[in-house]
N, C-alpha and C positions, 0 to 999 in steps of 0.2 A: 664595704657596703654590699649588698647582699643583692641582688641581679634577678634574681626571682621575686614576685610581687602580685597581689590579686588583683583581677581585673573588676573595675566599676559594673555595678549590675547595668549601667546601661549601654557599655561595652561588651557587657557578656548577652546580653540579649540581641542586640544584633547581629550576635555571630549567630546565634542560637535560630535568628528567623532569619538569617541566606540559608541554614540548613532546610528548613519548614518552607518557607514563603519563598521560592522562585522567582515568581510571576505572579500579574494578578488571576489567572487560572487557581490556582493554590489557595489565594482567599476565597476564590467559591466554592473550592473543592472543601475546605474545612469547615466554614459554616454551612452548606449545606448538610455534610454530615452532623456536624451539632444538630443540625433541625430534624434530622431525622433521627437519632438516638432520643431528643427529646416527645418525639411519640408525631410529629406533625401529619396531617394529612393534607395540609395545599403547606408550597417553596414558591415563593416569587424573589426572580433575581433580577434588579435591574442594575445596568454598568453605563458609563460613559467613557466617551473615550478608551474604550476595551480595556476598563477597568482603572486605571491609570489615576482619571479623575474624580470615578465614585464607582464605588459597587456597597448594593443593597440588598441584604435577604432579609426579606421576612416570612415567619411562620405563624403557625396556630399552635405549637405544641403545649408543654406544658407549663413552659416559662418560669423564670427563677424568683426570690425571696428577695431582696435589696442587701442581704450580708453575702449570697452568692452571687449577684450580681457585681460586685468590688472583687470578690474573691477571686472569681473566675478570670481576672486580670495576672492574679501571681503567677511566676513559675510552677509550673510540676502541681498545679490545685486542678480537680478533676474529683467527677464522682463516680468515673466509669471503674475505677478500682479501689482496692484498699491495704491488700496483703500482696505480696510477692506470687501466692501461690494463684492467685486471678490473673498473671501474665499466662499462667497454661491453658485457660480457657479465656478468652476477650471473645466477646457476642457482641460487640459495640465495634462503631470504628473511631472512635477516638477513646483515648486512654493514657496519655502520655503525660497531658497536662502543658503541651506545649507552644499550639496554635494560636491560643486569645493573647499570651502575652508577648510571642513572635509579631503576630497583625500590630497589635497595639503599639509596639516599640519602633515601628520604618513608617504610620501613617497617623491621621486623627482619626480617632474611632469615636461615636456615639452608639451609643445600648441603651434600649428601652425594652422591657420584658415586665410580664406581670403574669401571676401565675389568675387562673381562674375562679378561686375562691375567693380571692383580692380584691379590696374596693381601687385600689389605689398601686397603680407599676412604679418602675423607676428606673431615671435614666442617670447614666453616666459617660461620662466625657472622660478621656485620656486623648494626649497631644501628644507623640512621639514620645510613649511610655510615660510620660508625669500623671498622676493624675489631678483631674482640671478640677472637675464635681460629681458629685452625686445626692440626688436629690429626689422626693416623690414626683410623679409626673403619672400625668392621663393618657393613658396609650389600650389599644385591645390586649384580648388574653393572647399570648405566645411572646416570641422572639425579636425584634429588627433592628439589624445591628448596621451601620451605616457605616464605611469605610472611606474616608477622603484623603486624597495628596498620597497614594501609596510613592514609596521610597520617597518623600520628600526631603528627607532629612539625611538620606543615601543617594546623591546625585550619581554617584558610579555604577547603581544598582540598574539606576533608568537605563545607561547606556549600552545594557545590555541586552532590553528588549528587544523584540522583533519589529517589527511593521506592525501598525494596529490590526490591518488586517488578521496579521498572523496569531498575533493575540486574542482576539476575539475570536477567532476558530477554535482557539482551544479551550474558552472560557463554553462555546458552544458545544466541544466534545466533552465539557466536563460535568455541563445537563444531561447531556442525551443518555452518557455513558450511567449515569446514577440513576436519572429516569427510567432504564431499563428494564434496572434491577428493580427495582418498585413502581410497577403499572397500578398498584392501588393508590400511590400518590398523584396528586394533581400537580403539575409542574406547570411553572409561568418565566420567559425569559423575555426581556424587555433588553435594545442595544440603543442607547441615542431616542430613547422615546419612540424606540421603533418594534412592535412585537417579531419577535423570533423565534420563540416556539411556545405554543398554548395547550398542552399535554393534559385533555382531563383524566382524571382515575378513570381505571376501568378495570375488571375481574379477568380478563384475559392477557396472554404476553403481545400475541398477534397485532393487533391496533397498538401497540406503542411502537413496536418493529415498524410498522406504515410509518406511522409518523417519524420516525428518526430514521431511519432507513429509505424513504419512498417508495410508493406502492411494487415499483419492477424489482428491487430485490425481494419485500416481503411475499411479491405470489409465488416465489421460486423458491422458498421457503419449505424444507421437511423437518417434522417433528421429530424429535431427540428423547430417549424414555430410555434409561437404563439402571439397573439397583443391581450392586454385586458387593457383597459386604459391608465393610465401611462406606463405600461409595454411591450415593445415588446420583446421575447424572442426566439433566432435563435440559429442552431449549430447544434450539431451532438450526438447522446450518441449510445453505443454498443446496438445489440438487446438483448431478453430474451435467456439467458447460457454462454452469455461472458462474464463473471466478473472476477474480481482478488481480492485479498486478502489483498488489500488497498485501498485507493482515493487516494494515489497518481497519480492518472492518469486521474482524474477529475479536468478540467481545467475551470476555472469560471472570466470571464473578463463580467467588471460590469462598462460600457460608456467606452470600450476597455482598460481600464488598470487591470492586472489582479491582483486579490483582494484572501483570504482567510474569506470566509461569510459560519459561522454556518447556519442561514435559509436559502440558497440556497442548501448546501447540504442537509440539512432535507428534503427538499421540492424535490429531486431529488430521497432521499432514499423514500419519502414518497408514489413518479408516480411510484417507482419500482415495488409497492404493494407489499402484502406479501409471493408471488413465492419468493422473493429474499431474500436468506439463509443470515441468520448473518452472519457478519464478512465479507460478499461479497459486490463486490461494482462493477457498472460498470463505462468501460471508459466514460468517455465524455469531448467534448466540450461546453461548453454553453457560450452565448454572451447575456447579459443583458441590455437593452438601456433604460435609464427614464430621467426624466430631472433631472439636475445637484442639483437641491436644494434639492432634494430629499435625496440625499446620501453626505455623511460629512467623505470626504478623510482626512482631517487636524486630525487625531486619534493619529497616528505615526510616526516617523522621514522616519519608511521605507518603509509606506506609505500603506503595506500589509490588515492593516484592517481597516475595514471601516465602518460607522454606517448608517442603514438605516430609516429614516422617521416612515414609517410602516412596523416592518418585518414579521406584519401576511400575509397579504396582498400580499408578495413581494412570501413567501412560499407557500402559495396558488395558486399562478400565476405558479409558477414554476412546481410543484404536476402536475398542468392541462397540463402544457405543454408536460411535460416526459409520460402522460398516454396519450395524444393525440398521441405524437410518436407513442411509444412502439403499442397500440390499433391499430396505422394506419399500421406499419410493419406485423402484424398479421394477418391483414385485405388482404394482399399482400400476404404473406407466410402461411399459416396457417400451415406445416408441415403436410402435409395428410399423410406421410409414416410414423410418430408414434402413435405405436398402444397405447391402452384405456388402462390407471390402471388399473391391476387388484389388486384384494384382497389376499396376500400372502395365503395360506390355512396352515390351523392348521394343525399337524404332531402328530398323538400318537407316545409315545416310543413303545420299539418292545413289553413289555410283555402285554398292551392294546392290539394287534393285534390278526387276527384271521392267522391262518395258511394260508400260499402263500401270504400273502401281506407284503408290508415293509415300512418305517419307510417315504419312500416318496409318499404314498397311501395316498392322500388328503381327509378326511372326508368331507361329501357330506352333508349340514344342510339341512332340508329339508324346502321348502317354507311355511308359514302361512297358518293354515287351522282351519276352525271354531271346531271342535272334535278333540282332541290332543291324544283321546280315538285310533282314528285309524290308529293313529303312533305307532306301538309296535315299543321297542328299540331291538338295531342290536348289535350284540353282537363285531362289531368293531365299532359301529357306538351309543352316548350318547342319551339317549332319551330326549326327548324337555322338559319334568319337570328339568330332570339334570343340561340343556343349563342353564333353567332360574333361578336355583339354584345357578349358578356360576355367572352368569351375575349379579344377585342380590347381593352378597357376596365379592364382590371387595372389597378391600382393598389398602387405601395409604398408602402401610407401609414404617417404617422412624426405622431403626433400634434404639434399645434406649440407648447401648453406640456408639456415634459416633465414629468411627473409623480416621474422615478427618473431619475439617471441615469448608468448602468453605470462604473464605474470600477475598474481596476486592483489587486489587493493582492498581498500575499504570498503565496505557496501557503499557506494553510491547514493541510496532512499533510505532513508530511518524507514523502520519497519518490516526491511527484506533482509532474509537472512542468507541468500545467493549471492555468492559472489560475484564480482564485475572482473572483468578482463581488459586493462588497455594497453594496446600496442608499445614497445618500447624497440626502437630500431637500431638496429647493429649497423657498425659502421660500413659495411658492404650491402647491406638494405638502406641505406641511407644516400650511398650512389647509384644503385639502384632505380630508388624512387624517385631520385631527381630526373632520372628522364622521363620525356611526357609520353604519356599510355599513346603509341597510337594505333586505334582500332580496325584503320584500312590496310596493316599488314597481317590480321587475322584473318581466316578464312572456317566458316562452322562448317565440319563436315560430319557431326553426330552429338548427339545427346543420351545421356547418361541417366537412368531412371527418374529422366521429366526434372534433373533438379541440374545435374552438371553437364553445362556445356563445352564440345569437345572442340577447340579449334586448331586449325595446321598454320604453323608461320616458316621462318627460312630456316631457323634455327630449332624447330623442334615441335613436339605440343604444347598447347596450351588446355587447361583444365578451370572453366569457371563457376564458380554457384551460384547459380542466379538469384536467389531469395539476399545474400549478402551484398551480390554488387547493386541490386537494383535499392538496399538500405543506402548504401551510399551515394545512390543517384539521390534518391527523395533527401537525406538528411542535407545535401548540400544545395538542393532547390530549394530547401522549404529556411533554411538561412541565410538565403542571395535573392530570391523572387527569381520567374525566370522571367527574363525580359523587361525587369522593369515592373510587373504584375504582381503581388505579393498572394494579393485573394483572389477567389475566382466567387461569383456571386450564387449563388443557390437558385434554379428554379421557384423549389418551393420551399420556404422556410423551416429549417425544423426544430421541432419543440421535443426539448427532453424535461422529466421530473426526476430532481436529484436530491440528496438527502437537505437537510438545513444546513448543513454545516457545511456543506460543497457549493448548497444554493448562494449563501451570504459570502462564501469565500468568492464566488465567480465574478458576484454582483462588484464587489469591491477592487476588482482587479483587472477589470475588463478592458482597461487600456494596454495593458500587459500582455492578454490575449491577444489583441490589435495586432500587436507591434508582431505575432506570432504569424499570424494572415486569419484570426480566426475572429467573424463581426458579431460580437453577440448584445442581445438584451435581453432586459428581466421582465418575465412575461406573466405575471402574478404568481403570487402563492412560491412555489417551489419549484419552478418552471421558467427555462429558461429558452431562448428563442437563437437559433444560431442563422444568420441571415449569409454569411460566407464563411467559406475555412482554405487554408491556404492554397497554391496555385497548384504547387506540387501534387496534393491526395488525390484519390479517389473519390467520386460522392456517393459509391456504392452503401461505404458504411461508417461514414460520418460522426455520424453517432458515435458510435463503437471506439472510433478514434479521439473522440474528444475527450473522454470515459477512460480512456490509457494515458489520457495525456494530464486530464485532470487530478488520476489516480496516483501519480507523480510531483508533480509540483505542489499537491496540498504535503507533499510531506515535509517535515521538519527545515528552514532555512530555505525550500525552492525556490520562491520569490523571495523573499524577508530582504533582501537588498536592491529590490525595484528591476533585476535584471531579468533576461529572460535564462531559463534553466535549459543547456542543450542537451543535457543527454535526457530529460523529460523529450525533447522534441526527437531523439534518438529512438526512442521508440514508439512517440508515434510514428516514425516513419516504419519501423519496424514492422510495425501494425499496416502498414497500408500495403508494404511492398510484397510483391509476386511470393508464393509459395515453393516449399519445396514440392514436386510431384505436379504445377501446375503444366499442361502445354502448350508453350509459344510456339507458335507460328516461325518458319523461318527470317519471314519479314521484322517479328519483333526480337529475333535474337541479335540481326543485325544494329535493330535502332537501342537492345540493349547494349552492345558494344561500344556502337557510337556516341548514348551517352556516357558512359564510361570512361570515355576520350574527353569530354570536358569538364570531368570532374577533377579536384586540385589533389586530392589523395584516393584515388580509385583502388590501391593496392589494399584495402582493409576497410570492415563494415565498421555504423559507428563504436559498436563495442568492442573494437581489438580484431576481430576475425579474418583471416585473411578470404579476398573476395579471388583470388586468381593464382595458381601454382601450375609454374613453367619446368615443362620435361625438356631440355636441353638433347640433342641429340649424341651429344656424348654422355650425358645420363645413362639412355637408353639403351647406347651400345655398350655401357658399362653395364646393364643387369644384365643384356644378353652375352655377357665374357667377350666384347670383341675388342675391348682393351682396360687396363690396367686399373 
């Protein structure tokens, strides 16, 4: 008997839409592109239960015949193509032929379309792929196709959604992101009978940027203008200091269908030049036009990536454009109210000092002079052989038992393409650290260009960075409460406006934040109202911090199981704590120590980084040969 065998079309269709249909995201993402190849000028989507339970588009476009309307049920039936040789230019974003009878086979679908010369539409019904009817019926001119019970008849498929929240964000990123590309369309999202985004056309990019974006990204917005061969490249990217701590917010449509292309972000990170801090990214829009043979959409079912011809070429073009930008904004602004870098100045500890000076009395180097003879040294002040003794004498030191040592992982956040670092401890860092830090056998007798702190113990020095141990003071208050206290209450309340998509993810999740120490509510429109934030922060810049932390946990899976995300809270703290180059007071290096001392792993920040390396004094007298 023969072992191989054809599979039932209604077996093969369902493999056919887990490839196409993900999620309920994917059914809006498909018809709304049908509404839009079909010529539509207004997309209304309404979903319930983040689609789960119903999602409904409809349009005004051109709308179909009643023999296309059955049709457009089959596999592989489509009128975006016809020969082979129309896979080298696709101007459409559907063409495959495989979306309506993917939806149609996991849920109940109703279709009602009628074209405009028509007295008379017609609807049809399919129930997990059968078809039920089709019949004439009374409906306006265009498209509305009603989607009920998705994966009802794939109970495995449910279990691998996310949180409705989480779904619904994406159903949200999957307006905004189409809407962008087409500000002459009017867009309408409706969630639970509740408006979510009311997008009228308009002849400009700008005002839809507002509207999906919020007005504090769109004002920081510079125009993008560039045409170099095949290439012309348009749209919008933030100026130099407004970044986030994703791409998620970089948006890249490549002959208006929006796409995910490695070289166009490289080429974006590359115009950033290298002002632009790892891990940071600015927003942007960018719109990519070349001809259609160029770039080969047939990659994927979901159509997201896409291969290009040349992609040095394509990154090169891009690089030019974002430093055209950026260059021409600077050109405009140049910022005349900040002032010039200065040089932090070196700080002797106090027993260096001469009587009446202290510990913030800047050492004065003196300028280059041909006789070094008529430089006597100052007795607060190192004389120039000393300088160039020290200067000469540098040292890359790398302790010789590793205490931590840095290895490789995953990215952390979908959408970062920087690697994460987490400690993994060797078994002599591992007795090590079981002993507890403690901070009253330090003694700070100097600091290190405003960032390391120098301390003396019995056994040798110590060397701290303050910007990492004080990460791990905050990251370990701000997941314990201190005292019992989680939040600390705001003076005055503050009100941020966030995109839709951030605003409706917040509103939904805010007990989560809670549980985070952060009190928030929804304070109309796209605004939200932050009443406390946890005990641990700062409230210098609140804001700023919630904005880091937000910019984290909407990513892919950060809540989706109702927990709180720590290394999102990883770096808010990151974001709160002390600077490199800030300067503390002697006072606060001690109370840095001291917290130090009640922290449960003080030897490393929350991302792997070691906060503390000890110079043993047999070290020492080993660089200086005084043994073996």
């Amino acid at each position: 008997m023969s072992a191989i065998h054809l599979l039932t079309d209604d077996i093969s269709n369902k493999i056919a839409a887990g490839e196409v249909i993900e999620r309920p995201a994917s059914v809006v993402k498909e018809l709304v592109e049908n509404a839009l190849d079909a010529g539509a000028k207004k997309i209304t989507v309404r979903i319930e239960r983040a689609g789960t339970r119903l999602i409904m588009v409809s349009d005004n476009g051109c709308g179909m015949d009643p023999d296309d309307a059955v049709l457009c049920f089959e596999p592989h039936a489509t009128s975006k193509i016809r020969t082979a040789e129309d896979l080298e230019k696709i101007i459409t974003f559907g063409f495959r032929g495989e979306a309506m009878p993917s939806i149609a086979s996991v849920a109940r679908v109703t279709l009602k379309t009628r074209q405009a010369e028509s007295q008379e539409g017609t609807c049809v019904v399919i129930n997990g792929g059968n078809l039920v009817s089709a019949a004439p019926t009374g409906c306006a001119p265009g498209t509305e196709m009603i989607v009920k019970d998705l994966f009802f008849n794939v109970p495995a498929r449910r279990k691998f959604l996310k949180s409705q929240a989480t779904e619904e964000r994406h159903i949200i990123d999957v307006i905004t992101v189409i809407s962008l590309a087409h500000p002459e369309i009017a867009f309408e999202l409706f969630a639970d009978d509740r408006s979510i985004l009311m997008s009228p056309a308009c002849s400009k990019l700008l005002p839809r940027i507002r509207d999906v974006f919020g007005r504090e990204i769109a004002d920081a917005m510079v125009p993008v203008n560039w045409e170099a061969g095949a290439f012309r490249i348009t749209g919008f990217i933030t100026k130099r200091g407004v970044t986030k701590p994703s791409r998620s917010d970089q948006r890249i449509f490549v002959n208006g269908r929006p796409v995910d292309a490695l070289p166009v972000y490289r080429g974006i990170r590359d115009g950033c030049g290298p002002m632009l801090d790892k891990g940071r990214y600015h927003p942007a829009v960018i719109f990519i036009e070349m001809p259609p043979e160029f770039v080969d959409v047939n990659v994927h079912p979901a159509k997201r990536e896409v291969r290009f011809r040349n992609e040095f070429e394509l990154g090169r073009n891009v690089k030019a454009a974002i430093e055209s930008a950026l260059r021409a904004a600077e050109e405009i602004n140049p910022f005349p109210d900040v002032p010039a870098a200065k040089a932090e100045p070196f700080h002797l500890p106090e027993q260096f000092l001469r009587e009446g000076t202290s510990p913030d009395t800047p050492v004065q180097i003196p300028e280059e002079h041909d006789d070094l003879s008529q430089l006597p040294p100052s007795p607060a002040q190192p004389s120039r052989d000393f300088l160039r003794i020290m200067e000469q004498c540098r040292i890359n030191y790398m302790p010789l038992s590793k205490g931590f040592q840095q290895v490789k992982t995953d990215d952390l956040f979908s959408g970062n393409d920087d690697e994460e670092v987490k400690p993994v401890q060797t078994e002599a860092a591992k007795q090590e650290t079981s002993k507890k830090f403690r901070p009253e056998e330090l003694e700070v007798i100097g600091v290190v260009e405003n960032t390391y702190l120098i301390a003396k113990m019995d056994d040798g020095l110590v060397l701290i960075d303050q910007h990492a141990a004080h990460e791990r003071i905050l990251y370990e208050r701000i997941l314990k409460g201190v005292d019992g206290m989680v939040s600390q209450k705001l003076l005055l309340p503050l009100t941020l406006e966030l995109s839709k998509a951030d605003c409706r993810f917040v509103i939904q999740n805010t007990e989560l934040f809670e549980k985070s120490g952060f009190t928030i509510e929804h304070f109309g429109g796209d605004t939200v109202k932050i009443e406390a934030i946890p005990a641990a922060l700062s409230q210098d810049n609140a804001g700023g911090i919630f904005r880091e932390l937000l910019s984290k946990v909407k990513e892919e899976g950060a809540w989706g199981g109702g927990k709180i995300d720590t290394p999102a809270i990883a770096r808010a703290a990151c974001k709160a704590a002390v600077k490199a180059h800030d300067i503390l007071t002697p006072a606060e290096c001690k109370t840095l120590l001291k917290q130090m001392g009640e922290c449960e792993l003080p030897y490393c920040c929350p991302h792997g980084r070691p906060t503390i390396i000890h110079l043993s004094i047999q070290e020492i007298e080993r660089r200086f040969g005084r043994r073996g």
